[in-house]
C-alpha positions in Angstrom: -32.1 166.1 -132.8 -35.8 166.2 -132.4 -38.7 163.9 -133.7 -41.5 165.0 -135.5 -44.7 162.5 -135.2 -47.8 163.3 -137.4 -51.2 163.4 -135.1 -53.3 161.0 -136.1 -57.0 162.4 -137.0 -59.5 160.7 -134.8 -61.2 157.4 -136.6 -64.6 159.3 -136.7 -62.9 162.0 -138.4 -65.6 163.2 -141.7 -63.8 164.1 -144.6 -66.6 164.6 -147.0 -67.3 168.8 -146.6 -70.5 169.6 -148.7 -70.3 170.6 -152.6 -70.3 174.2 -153.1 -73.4 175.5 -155.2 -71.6 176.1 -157.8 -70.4 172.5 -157.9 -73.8 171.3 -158.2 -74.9 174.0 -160.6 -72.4 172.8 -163.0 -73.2 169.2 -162.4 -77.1 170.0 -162.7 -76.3 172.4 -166.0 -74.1 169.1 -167.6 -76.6 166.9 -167.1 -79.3 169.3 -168.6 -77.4 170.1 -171.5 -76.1 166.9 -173.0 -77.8 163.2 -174.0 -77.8 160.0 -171.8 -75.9 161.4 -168.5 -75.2 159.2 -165.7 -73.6 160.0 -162.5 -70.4 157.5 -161.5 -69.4 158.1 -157.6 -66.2 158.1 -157.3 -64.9 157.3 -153.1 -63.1 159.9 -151.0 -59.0 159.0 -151.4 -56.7 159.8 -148.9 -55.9 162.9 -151.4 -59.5 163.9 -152.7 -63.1 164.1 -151.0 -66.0 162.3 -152.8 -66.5 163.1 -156.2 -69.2 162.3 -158.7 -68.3 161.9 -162.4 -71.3 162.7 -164.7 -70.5 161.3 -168.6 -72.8 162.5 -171.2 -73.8 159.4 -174.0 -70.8 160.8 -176.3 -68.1 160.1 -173.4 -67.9 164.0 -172.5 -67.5 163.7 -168.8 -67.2 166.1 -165.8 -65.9 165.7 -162.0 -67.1 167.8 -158.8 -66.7 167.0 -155.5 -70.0 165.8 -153.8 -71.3 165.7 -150.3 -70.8 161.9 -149.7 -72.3 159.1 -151.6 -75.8 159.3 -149.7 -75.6 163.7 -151.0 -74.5 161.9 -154.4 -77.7 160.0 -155.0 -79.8 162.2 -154.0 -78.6 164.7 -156.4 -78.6 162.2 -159.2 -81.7 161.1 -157.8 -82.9 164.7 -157.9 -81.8 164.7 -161.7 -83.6 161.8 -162.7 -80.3 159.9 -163.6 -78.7 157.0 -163.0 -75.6 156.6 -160.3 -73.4 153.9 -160.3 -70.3 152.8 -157.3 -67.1 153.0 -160.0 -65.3 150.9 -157.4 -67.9 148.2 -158.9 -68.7 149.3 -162.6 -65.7 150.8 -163.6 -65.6 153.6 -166.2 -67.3 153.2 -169.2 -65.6 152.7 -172.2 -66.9 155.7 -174.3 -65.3 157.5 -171.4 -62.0 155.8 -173.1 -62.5 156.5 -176.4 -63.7 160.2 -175.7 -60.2 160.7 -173.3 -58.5 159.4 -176.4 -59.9 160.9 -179.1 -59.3 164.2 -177.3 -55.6 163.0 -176.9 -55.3 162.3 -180.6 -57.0 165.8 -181.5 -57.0 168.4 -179.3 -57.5 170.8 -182.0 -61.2 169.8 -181.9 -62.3 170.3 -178.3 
C-alpha cells in the first residue's frame, strides 16, 4: 500500500495573482454607474484569492478578485471611494436586505 503526502507550498508562497482588466473594468464601470459605492476587501481564503466587494447605496453589490489589499486600495483609491477591511466592518446591512429582497422576488432583478 503506498502513502500519498501533500507538499506543502513554501510559507512565502503569494497567492494573490493580479486582477484581470476585465475585472477591474467591471469594478471601475459598477462604481461609475450606480449611487454611494464603497469598496469592502474581502481576505484571500484557503479557497479564493482576494476579492473586493463594491455595494452600490441600494445594496446592489459585485465581487472580483483583486491584486491584494495594497492593489485593492489603490484601485478604490483611484475611484475616489471608500474601502473598508470586512474582517472588521462586516457587511452592510442594505447588503442584507438587497440579498433578501432578491430572494423573495427574483422576478424583479
Amino acid at each position: 500500500m503506498a502513502l500519498f503526502r501533500r507538499r506543502k507550498q513554501p510559507a512565502s508562497a503569494n497567492h494573490d495573482r493580479p486582477a484581470d482588466r476585465a475585472d477591474l473594468d467591471h469594478l471601475a464601470n459598477f462604481a461609475r454607474t450606480r449611487r454611494g459605492v464603497e469598496a469592502y476587501l474581502e481576505p484571500r481564503t484557503t479557497v479564493t484569492e482576494t476579492t473586493v466587494i463594491m455595494i452600490a447605496d441600494d445594496g446592489e453589490w459585485t465581487r472580483r478578485r483583486i491584486d491584494g489589499p495594497e492593489g485593492a486600495r489603490r484601485f478604490a483609491h483611484a475611484l475616489a471611494i471608500p474601502i473598508y477591511d470586512v474582517r472588521l466592518m462586516g457587511y452592510p446591512q442594505r447588503m442584507r436586505d438587497y440579498n433578501e429582497r432578491r430572494k423573495r422576488r427574483p422576478e424583479l432583478f
